[in-house]
C-alpha positions in Angstrom: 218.1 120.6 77.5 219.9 124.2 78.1 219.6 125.2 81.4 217.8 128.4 81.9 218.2 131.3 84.9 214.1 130.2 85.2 215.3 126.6 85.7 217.6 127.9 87.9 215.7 130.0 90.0 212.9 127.1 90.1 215.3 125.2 92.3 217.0 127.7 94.4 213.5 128.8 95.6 212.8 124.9 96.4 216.2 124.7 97.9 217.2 127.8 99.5 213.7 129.4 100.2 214.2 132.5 102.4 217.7 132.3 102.9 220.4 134.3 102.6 224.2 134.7 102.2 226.0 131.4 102.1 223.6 129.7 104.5 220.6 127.5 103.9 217.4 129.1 105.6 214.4 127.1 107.5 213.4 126.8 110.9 214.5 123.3 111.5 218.2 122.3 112.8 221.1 122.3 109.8 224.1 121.7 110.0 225.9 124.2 111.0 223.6 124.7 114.1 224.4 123.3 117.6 221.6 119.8 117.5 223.7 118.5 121.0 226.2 119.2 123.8 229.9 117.7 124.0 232.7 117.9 121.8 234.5 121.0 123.2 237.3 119.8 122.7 237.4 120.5 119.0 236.1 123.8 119.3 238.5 126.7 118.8 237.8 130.4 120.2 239.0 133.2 118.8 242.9 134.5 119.6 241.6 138.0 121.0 239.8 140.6 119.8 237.6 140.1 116.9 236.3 141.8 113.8 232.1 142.1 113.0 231.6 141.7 109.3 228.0 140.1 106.8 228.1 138.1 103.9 225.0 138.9 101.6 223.4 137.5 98.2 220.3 138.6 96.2 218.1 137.2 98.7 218.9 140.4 101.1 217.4 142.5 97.7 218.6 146.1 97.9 221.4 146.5 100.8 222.3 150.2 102.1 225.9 149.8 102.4 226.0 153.0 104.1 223.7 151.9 106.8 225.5 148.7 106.9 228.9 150.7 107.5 227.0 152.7 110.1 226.2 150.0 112.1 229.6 149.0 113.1 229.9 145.9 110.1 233.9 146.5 109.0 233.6 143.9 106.0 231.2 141.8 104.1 231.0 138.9 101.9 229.2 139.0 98.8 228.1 135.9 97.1 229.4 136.0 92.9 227.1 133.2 91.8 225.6 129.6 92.4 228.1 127.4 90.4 228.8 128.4 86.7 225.3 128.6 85.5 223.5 131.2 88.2 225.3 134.8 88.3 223.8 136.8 91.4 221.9 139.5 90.0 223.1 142.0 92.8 227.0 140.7 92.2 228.1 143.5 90.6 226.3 146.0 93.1 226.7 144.9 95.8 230.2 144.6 94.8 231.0 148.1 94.1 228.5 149.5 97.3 230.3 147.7 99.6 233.9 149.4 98.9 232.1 152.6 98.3 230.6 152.3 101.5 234.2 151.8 103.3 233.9 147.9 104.0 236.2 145.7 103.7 235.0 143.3 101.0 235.5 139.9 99.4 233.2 137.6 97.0 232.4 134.3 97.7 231.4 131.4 94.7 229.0 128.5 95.8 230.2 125.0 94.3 229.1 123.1 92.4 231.1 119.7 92.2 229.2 118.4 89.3 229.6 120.8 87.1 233.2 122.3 85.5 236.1 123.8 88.5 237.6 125.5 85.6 234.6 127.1 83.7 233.1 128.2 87.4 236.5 129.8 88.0 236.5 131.3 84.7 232.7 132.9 85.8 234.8 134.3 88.8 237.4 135.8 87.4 235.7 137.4 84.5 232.9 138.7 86.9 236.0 141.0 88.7 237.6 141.6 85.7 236.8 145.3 85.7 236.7 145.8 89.4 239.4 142.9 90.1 240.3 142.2 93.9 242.9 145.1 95.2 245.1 145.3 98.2 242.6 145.9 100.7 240.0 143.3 99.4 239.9 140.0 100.7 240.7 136.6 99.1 238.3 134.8 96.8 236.3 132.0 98.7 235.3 128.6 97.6 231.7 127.9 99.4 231.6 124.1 99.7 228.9 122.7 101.3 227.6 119.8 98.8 229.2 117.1 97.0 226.4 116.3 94.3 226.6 112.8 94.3 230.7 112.6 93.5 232.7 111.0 95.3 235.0 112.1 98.0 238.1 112.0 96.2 236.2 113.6 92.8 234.9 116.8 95.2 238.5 117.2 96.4 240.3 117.0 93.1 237.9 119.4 91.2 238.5 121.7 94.5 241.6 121.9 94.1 241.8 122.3 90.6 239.3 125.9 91.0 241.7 126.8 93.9 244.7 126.6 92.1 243.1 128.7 88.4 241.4 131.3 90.9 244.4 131.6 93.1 246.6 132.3 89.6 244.1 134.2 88.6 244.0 136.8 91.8 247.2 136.5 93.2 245.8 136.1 96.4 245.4 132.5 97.7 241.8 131.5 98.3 239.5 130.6 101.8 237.5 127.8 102.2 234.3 128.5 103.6 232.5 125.2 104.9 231.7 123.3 108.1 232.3 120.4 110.0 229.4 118.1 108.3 231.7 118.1 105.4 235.0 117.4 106.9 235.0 113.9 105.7 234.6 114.9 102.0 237.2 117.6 102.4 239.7 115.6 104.2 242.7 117.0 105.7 244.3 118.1 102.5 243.3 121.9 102.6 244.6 123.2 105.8 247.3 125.7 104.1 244.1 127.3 102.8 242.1 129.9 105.4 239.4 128.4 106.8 235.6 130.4 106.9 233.8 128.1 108.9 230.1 128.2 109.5 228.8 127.3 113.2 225.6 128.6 114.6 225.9 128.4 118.3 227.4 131.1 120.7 230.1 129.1 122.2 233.2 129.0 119.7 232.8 127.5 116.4 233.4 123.7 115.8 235.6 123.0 112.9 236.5 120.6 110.2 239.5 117.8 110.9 242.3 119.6 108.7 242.4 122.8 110.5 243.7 123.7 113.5 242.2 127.3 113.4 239.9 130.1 111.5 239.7 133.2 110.3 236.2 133.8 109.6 233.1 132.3 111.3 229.8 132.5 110.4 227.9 132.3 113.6 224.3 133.1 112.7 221.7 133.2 109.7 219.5 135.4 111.8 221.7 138.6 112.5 219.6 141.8 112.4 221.8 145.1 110.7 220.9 148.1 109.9 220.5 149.0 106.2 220.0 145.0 105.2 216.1 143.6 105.0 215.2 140.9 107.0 217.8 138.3 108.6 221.6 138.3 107.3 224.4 136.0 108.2 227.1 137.3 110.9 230.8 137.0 110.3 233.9 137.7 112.9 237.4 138.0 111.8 240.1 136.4 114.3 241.7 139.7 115.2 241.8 143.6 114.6 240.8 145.3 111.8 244.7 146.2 111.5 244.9 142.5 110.7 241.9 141.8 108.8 243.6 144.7 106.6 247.2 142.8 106.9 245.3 139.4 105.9 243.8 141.2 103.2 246.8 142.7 101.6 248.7 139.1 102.2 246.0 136.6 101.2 248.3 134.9 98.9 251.2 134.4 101.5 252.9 131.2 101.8 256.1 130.3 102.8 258.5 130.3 99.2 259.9 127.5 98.4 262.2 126.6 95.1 260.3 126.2 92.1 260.1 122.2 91.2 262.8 121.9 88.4 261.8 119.3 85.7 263.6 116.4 84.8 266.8 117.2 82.6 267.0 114.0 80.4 264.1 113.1 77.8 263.1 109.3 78.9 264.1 106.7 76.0 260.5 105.5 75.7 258.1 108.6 75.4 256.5 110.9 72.8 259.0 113.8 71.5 258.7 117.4 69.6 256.6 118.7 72.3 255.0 121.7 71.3 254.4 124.8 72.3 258.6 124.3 72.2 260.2 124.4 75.7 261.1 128.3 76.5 258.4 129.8 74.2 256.1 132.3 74.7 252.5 131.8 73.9 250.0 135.3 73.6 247.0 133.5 71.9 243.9 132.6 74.0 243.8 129.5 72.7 246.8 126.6 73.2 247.4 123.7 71.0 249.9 120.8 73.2 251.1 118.4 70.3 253.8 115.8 69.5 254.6 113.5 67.5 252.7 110.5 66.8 253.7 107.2 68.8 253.9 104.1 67.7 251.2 102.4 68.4 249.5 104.8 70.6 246.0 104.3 71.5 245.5 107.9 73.4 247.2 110.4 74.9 247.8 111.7 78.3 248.3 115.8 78.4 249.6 116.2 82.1 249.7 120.6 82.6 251.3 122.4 85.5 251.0 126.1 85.9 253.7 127.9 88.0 252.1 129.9 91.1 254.4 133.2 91.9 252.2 133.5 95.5 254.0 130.1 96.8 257.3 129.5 93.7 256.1 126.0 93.1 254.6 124.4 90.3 251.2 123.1 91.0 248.7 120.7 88.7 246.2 122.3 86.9 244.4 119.4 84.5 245.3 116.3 82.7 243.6 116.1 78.9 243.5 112.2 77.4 242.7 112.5 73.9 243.2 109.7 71.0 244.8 112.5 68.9 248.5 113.6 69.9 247.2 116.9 69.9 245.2 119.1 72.5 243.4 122.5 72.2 242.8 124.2 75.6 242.0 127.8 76.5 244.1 128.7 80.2 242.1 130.5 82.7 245.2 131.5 84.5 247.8 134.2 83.4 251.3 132.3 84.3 253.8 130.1 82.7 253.0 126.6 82.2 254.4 123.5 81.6 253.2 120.1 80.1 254.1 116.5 79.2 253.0 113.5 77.4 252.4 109.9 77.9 250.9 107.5 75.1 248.7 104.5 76.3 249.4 100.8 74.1 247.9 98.1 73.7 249.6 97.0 77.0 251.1 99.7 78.8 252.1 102.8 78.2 254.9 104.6 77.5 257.1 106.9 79.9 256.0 110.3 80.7 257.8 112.8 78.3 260.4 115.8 79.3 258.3 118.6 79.9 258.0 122.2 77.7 257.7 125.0 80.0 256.3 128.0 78.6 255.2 131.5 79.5 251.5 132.4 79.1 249.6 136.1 78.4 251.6 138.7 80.4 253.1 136.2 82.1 257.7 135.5 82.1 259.4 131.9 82.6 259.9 131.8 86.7 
């Protein structure tokens, strides 16, 4: 059955009732509130002086970003949507307010494991299409605080795959916003990724194995701020608003490396005529991957890379099996890409093709 916004709402009134921001809301313990004493030693404080910021969502209705600015906040969080299927109705005003207003701003996606990394990074990107994230805006932000039933590994690979289309997709490399409940599906995989981490108590936040710092924390669902109705969560930045702004305008900084050069000879034993050809240029939405027919190929393995200017390295971005040796996809990121094949047999499989590497859109061959 289609899923509808009142199917939608249904449950995020069961789940979420009176909350706001990324937060759940209640009166009992969560958590990312303080339930005992001890482990200090895996709390980090903040460098020095820090930064007073909000995140919001619809549940905060009508926010005066004026007020808000007024009252000392420097940047806020706005929340884009609840996985692919529920778009916050205030997105796109709260969006514009808030850099009307002066704030620094940034939009944050809840995920949703279960459900497609690419089409929810798709809903991002085409939701800042015509306001898209400038110089002085802050990185997207993946909100991970569920794993729907997947398994660790399965959370962490369809992660990575939203990180990688919404980081091409921005320029700017993304934040993870979670907390240290979820540390043991996140792993320690993530840490070149800036952490948001959500801690309710008023010594210094506890944070997830993987990272060794933050640069936001969430330390309350229960702030009070002028302009905003009823409680709001409270953000700090880890240092001056002159670095907030440098973090802003460098989200996507990572230390270049060489790109990862594919292999030069074509293995004996793999599938050929790769197309699009290697060095093409494709400006169609849609790509076809093909080549030839194998003997005695069962299916197909479509292995696709995209190249990430940000960091000069080639990154995954999905593997397509089909029984067909060809494969229709539509990219959500703007960059070159590059593909090969494997076929599976009866016993076996073949090697792994060269790959094609071609530019995509607007985008040129690194």
């Amino acid at each position: 059955m289609p899923i509808t916004r009142g199917h939608v709402l249904g449950a995020l009134l069961t789940l979420f009732a009176l909350t706001g921001g990324c937060a759940p809301g209640g009166g009992e313990p969560t958590e990312w509130e303080e339930t005992e004493e001890g482990e200090d030693e895996l709390r980090v404080c903040a460098d020095g002086p820090t930064v007073k910021g909000i995140d919001v969502s619809y549940w905060q209705e009508e926010v005066d970003w004026q007020a808000v600015r007024g009252a000392g906040v420097e940047f806020a969080f706005v929340r884009l949507s609840y996985g692919e299927v529920f778009k916050d109705p205030r997105f796109e005003e709260n969006w514009a307010r808030a850099k009307e207003a002066g704030l620094i701003r940034g939009a944050y996606q809840y995920f949703r494991p279960e459900q497609d990394p690419l089409e929810q990074a798709q809903l991002f990107l085409d939701s800042i299409a015509a306001d898209p994230l400038g110089p002085n805006d802050l990185p997207a932000v993946l909100d991970v605080e569920q794993t729907d039933g997947l398994s660790n590994a399965t959370v962490r690979a369809r992660m990575q795959v939203w990180l990688d289309a919404v980081e091409a997709g921005t320029g700017k490399r993304p934040i993870i916003y979670s907390a240290a409940f979820m540390e043991n599906v996140i792993g320690t995989g993530f840490s070149d990724y800036p952490l948001w981490v959500a801690n309710y108590t008023s010594k210094c936040p506890r944070l997830p194995n993987g990272w060794g710092d933050w640069v936001f924390w969430q330390s309350s669902e229960s702030g009070k701020v002028a302009g905003v109705q009823g409680n709001v969560d409270i953000d700090h930045f880890n240092g001056t608003r002159a670095q907030l702004l440098a973090f802003a305008s460098g989200g996507a900084a990572q230390d270049p490396g060489d790109p990862q050069d594919p292999p030069e000879d074509p293995p004996a034993n793999a599938p050929v005529n790769l197309k699009p050809a290697d060095g093409s240029h494709v400006t169609t939405d849609a790509v076809t991957l093909s080549c030839d027919p194998f003997a005695g190929a069962k299916s197909y393995s479509f292995q696709i890379d995209w190249f990430s200017a940000s960091t000069h390295t080639w990154k995954p971005y999905y593997t397509y099996s089909t029984t067909s040796p060809a494969k229709t996809f539509w990219p959500v990121v703007e960059a070159p890409l590059r593909f090969r094949v494997k076929a599976a047999l009866s016993s076996g499989s073949s090697d792994f093709s060269a790959y094609s590497t071609f530019a995509y859109g607007d985008s040129m061959l690194p």
